[in-house]
GUMI-515318 format. One line per field, with one value per atom (N, C-alpha, C): x, y, z; atom name; residue in one letter. Coordinates in steps of 0.1 Angstrom, whole numbers, plus 5000, padded with zeros to 4 digits. Atoms other than C-alpha are relative to their C-alpha. Example, Ala and Ser with C-alpha at 12.3 -4.5 7.8 and 13.67 -1.06 7.14 Angstrom:
u: (5009	5123	5009	4991	5137	4992)
v: (4988	4955	5012	4989	4989	5011)
w: (5000	5078	5000	5000	5071	5008)
a: (N	CA	C	N	CA	C)
r: (a	a	a	s	s	s)
***
This chain:
u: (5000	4932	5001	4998	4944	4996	5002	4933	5000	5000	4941	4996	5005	4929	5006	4997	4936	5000	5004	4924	5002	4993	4946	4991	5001	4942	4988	5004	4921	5002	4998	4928	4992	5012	4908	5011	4990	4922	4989	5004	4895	4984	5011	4866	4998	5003	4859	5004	4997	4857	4991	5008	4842	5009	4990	4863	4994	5008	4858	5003	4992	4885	5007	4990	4906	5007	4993	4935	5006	4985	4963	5009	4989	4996	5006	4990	5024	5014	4980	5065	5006	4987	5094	5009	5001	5116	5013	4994	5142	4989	5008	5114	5000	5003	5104	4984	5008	5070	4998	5005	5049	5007	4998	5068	4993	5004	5040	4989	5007	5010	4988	5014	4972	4999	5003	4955	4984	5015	4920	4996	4998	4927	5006	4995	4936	5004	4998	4954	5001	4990	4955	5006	4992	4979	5001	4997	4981	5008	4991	5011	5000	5001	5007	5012	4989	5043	5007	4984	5077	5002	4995	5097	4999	5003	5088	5011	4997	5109	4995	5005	5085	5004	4995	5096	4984	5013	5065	5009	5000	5068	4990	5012	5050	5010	4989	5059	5001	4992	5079	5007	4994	5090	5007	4987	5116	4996	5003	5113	5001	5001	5104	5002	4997	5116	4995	5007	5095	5002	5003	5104	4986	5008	5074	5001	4999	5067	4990	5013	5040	4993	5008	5013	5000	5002	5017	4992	5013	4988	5007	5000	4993	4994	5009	4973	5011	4999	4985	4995	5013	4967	5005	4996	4965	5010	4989	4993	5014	4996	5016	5007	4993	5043	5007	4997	5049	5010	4993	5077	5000	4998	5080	5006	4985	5114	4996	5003	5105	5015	4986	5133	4999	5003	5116	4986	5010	5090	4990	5011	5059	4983	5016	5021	4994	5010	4999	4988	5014	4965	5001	5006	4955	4987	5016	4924	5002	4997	4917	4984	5012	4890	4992	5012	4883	5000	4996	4883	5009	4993	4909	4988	5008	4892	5010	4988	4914	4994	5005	4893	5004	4999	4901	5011	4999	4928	5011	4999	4941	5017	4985	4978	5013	4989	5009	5011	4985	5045	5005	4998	5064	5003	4995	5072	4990	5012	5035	4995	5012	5023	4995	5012	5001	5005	4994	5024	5005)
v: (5013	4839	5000	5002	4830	4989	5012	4804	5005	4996	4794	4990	5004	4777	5000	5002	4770	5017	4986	4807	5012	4990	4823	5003	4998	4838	5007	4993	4850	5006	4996	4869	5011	4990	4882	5010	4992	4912	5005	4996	4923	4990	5005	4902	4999	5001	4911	5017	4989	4948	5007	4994	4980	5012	4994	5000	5010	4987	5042	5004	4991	5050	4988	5010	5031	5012	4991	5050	4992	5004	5041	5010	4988	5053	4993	5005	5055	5007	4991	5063	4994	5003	5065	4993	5010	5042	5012	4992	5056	5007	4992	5072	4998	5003	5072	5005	4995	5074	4996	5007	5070	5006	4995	5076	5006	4997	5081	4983	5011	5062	5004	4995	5064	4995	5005	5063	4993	5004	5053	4990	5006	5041	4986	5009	5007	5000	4999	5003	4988	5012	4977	5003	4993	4977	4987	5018	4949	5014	4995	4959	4993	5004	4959	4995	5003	4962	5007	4992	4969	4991	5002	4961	5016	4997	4976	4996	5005	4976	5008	4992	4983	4995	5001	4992	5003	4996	4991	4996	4996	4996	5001	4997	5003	5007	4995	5021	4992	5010	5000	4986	5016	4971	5008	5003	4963	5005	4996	4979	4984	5011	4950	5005	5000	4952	4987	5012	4932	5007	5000	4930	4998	5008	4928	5006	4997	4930	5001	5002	4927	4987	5012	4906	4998	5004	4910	5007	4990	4924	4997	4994	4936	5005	4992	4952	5008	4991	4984	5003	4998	4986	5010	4983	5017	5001	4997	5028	4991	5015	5004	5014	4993	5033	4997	5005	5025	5007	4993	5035	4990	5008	5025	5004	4995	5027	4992	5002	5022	4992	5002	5000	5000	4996	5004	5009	4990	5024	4990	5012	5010	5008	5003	5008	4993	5010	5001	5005	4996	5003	5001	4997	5016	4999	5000	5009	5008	4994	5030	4997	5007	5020	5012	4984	5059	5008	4992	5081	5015	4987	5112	5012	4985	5142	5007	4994	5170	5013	4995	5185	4996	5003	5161	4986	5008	5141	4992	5011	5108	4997	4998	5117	5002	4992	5117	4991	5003	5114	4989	5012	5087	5003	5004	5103	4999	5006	5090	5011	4988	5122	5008	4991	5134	5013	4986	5162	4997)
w: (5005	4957	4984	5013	4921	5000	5000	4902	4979	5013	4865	4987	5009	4834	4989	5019	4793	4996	5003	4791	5007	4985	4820	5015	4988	4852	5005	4994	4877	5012	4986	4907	5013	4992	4936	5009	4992	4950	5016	4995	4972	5006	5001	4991	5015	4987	5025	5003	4993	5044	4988	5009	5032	4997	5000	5012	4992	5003	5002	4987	5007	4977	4993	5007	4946	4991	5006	4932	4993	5008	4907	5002	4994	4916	4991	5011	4887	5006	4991	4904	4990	5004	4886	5009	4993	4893	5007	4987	4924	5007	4990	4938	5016	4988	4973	5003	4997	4986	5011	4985	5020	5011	4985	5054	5006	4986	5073	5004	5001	5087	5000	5000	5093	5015	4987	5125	4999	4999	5111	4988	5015	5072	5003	5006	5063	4987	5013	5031	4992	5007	5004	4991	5011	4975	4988	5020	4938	4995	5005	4927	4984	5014	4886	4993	5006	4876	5009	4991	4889	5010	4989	4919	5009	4989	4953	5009	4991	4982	5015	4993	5012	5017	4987	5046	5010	4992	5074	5015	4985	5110	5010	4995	5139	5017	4983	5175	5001	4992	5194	4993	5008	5166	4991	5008	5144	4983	5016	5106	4995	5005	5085	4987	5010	5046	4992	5009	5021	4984	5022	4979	4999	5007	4959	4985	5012	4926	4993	5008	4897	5004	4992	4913	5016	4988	4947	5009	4996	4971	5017	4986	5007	5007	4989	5036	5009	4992	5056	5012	4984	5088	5007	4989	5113	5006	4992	5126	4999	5005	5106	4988	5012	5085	4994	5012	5055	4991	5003	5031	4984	5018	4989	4995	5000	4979	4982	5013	4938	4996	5007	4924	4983	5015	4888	4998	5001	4876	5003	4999	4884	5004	5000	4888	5008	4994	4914	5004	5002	4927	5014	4983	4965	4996	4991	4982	5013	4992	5008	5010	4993	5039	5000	4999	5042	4990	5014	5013	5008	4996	5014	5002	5001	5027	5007	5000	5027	5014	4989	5057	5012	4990	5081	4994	5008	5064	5016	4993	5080	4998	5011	5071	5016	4992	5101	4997	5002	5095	5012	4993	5114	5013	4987	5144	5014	4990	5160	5012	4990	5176	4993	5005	5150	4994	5012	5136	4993)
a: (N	CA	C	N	CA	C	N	CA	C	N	CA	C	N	CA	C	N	CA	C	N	CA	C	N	CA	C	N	CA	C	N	CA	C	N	CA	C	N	CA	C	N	CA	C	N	CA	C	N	CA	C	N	CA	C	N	CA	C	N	CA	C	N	CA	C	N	CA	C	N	CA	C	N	CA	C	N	CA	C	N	CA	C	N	CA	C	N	CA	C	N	CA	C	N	CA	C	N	CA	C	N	CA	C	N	CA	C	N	CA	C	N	CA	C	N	CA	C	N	CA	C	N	CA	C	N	CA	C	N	CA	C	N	CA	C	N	CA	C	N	CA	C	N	CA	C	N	CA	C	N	CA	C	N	CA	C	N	CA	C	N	CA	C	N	CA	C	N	CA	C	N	CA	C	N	CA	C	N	CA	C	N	CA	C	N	CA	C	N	CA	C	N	CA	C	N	CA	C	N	CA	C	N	CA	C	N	CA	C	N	CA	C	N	CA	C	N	CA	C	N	CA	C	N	CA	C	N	CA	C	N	CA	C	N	CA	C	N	CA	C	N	CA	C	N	CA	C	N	CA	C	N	CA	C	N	CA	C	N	CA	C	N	CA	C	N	CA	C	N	CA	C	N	CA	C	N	CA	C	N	CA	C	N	CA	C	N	CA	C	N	CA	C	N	CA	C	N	CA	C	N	CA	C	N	CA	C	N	CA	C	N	CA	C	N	CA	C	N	CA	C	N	CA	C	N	CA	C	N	CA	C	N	CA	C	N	CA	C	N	CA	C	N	CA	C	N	CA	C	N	CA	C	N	CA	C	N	CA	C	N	CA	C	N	CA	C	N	CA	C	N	CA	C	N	CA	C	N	CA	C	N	CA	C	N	CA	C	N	CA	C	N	CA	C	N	CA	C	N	CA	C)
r: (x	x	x	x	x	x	x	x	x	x	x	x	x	x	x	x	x	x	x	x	x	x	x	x	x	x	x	x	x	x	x	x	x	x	x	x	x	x	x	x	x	x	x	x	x	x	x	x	x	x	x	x	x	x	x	x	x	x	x	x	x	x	x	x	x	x	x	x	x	x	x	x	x	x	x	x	x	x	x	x	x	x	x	x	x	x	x	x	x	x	x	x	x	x	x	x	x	x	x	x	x	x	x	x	x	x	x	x	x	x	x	x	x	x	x	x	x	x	x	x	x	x	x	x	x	x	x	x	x	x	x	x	x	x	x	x	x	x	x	x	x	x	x	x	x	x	x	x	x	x	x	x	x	x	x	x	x	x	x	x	x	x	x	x	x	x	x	x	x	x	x	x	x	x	x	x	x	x	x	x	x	x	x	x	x	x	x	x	x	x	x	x	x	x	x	x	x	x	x	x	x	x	x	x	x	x	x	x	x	x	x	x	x	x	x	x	x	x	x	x	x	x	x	x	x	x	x	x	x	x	x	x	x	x	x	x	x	x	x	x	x	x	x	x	x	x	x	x	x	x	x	x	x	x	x	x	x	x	x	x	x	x	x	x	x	x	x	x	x	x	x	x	x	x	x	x	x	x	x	x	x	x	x	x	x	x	x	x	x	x	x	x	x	x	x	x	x	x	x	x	x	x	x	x	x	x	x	x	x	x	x	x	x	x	x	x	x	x	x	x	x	x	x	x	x	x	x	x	x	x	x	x	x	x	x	x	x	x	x	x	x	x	x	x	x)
***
């Protein structure tokens, strides 16, 4: 929820759930990141700057393609692969519901059996 005033903006990125981990992620722009998903992680994302073009999925449905850009926040949910096709350099922030542990990490590529 934004809300704004004489003296600019406010915006709430986060106000419900319990979350482990906050990163900043910085891509050049052509990059690509993501193609996979999580089986136990939820992800959110406030996109600082740039254009985004993200592809999500899920078994059995149709690839969905969403622009975003500076200012826009999203949720990733389990089993929901994700892909960020960088159309400029950019900056954003993950939240992550689990924190990375590289012991037992929460990480499979898209073709949904865990390898």
């Amino acid at each position: 929820m934004a809300t704004e005033d004489s003296r600019g903006t406010f915006t709430g990125i986060i106000n419900s759930g319990i979350w482990e981990e906050i990163n900043v992620i910085t891509t050049k722009a052509g990059s690509v990141r993501g193609g996979h998903y999580h089986k136990f992680t939820s992800e959110l994302f406030y996109i600082l700057r740039g254009e985004i073009e993200v592809e999500v999925s899920k078994e059995g449905s149709a690839n969905e393609v969403h622009p975003v850009r500076s200012g826009s926040i999203f949720l990733i949910e389990p089993y929901e692969v994700h892909t960020f096709r960088c159309q400029t350099s950019c900056t954003w922030i993950n939240v992550l519901s689990k924190k990375m542990d590289a012991s037992s990490m929460d990480f499979f590529r898209k073709n949904f059996d865990g390898q």
